[in-house]
C-alpha positions as CSV (number, residue, x, y, z in Angstrom):
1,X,4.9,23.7,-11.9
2,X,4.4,26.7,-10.0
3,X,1.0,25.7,-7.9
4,X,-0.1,22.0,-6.8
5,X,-3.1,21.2,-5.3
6,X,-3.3,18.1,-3.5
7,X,-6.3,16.5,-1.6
8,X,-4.0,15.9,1.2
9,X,-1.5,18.6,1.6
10,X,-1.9,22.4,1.8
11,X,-1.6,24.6,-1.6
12,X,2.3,24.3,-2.9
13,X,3.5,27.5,-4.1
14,X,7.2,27.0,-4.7
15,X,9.2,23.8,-7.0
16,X,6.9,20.9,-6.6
17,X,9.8,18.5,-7.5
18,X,10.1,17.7,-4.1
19,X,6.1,17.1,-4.0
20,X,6.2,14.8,-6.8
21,X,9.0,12.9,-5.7
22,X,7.6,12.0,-2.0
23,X,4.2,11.1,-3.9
24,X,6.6,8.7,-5.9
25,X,8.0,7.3,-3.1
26,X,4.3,6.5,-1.2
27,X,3.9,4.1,-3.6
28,X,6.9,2.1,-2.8
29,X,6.2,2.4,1.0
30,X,2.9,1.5,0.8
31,X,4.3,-1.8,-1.4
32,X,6.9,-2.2,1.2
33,X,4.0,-2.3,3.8
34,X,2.1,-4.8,2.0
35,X,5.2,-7.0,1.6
36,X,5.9,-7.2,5.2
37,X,2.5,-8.2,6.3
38,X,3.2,-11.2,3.7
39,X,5.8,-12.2,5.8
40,X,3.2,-14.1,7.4
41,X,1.3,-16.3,5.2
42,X,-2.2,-15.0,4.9
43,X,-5.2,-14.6,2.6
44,X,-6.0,-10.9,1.4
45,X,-8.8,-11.3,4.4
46,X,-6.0,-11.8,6.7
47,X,-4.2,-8.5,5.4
48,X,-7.1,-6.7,5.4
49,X,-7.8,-7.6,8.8
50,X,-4.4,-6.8,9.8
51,X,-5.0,-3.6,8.7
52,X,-1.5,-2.6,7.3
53,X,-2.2,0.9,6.2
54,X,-5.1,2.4,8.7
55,X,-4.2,0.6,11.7
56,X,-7.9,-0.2,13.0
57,X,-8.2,3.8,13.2
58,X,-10.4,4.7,10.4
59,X,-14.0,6.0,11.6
60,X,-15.6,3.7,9.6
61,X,-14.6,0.1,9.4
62,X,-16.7,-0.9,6.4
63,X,-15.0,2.2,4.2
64,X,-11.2,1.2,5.9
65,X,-11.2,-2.1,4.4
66,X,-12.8,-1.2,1.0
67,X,-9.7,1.3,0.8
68,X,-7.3,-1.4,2.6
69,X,-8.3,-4.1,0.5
70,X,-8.1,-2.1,-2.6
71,X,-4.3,-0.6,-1.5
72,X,-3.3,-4.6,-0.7
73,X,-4.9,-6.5,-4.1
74,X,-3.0,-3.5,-5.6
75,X,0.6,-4.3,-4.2
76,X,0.1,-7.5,-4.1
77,X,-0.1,-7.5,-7.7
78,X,2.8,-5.1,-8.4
79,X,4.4,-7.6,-5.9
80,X,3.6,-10.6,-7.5
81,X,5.0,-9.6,-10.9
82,X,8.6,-8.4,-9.6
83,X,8.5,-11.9,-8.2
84,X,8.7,-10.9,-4.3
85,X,5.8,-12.8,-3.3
86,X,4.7,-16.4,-3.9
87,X,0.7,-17.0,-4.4
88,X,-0.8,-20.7,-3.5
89,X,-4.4,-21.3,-3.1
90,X,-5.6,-17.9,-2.6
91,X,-2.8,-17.3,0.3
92,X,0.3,-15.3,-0.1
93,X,3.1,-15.4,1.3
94,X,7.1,-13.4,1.1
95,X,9.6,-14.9,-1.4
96,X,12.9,-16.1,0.9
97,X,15.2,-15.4,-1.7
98,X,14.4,-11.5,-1.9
């Protein structure tokens, strides 16, 4: 590609390999995020409220956690499937053998 344009970053002019890549590997620190808040046991409301991603420092709290809870059911699910997290009752918690 010889021009991205991303919603987040200014216009990229030169190889966007290196673009694509750290784009890539958001998504598997944002799971990493989510699994570490599940170190605790907690309902999605409890991760949402822990606010993982935003940190409490969105302008709007009702728009932070629509986008946090979407990002968390998200990665919990791609969680749950590589069988890193444990689900019981609508809580979630960290498998111990990972």
């Amino acid at each position: 590609y010889s021009q991205v344009c991303s919603s987040h970053q200014p216009l990229i002019t030169s190889d966007a390999n290196r673009f694509f890549l750290k784009f890539l590997d958001g998504f598997e620190r944002q799971k990493h995020q989510v699994l570490e808040t599940c170190r605790s046991e907690g309902s999605i409301d409890d991760f949402v409220a822990a606010s993982p991603f935003y940190h409490h420092r969105f302008g709007d709290k009702v728009i932070q956690d629509v986008f946090e809870r979407n990002m968390i059911e998200k990665n919990i699910a791609l969680l749950l499937k590589e069988n890193k997290l444990f689900q019981k009752g609508g809580r979630y918690i960290i498998n111990p053998d990972i």
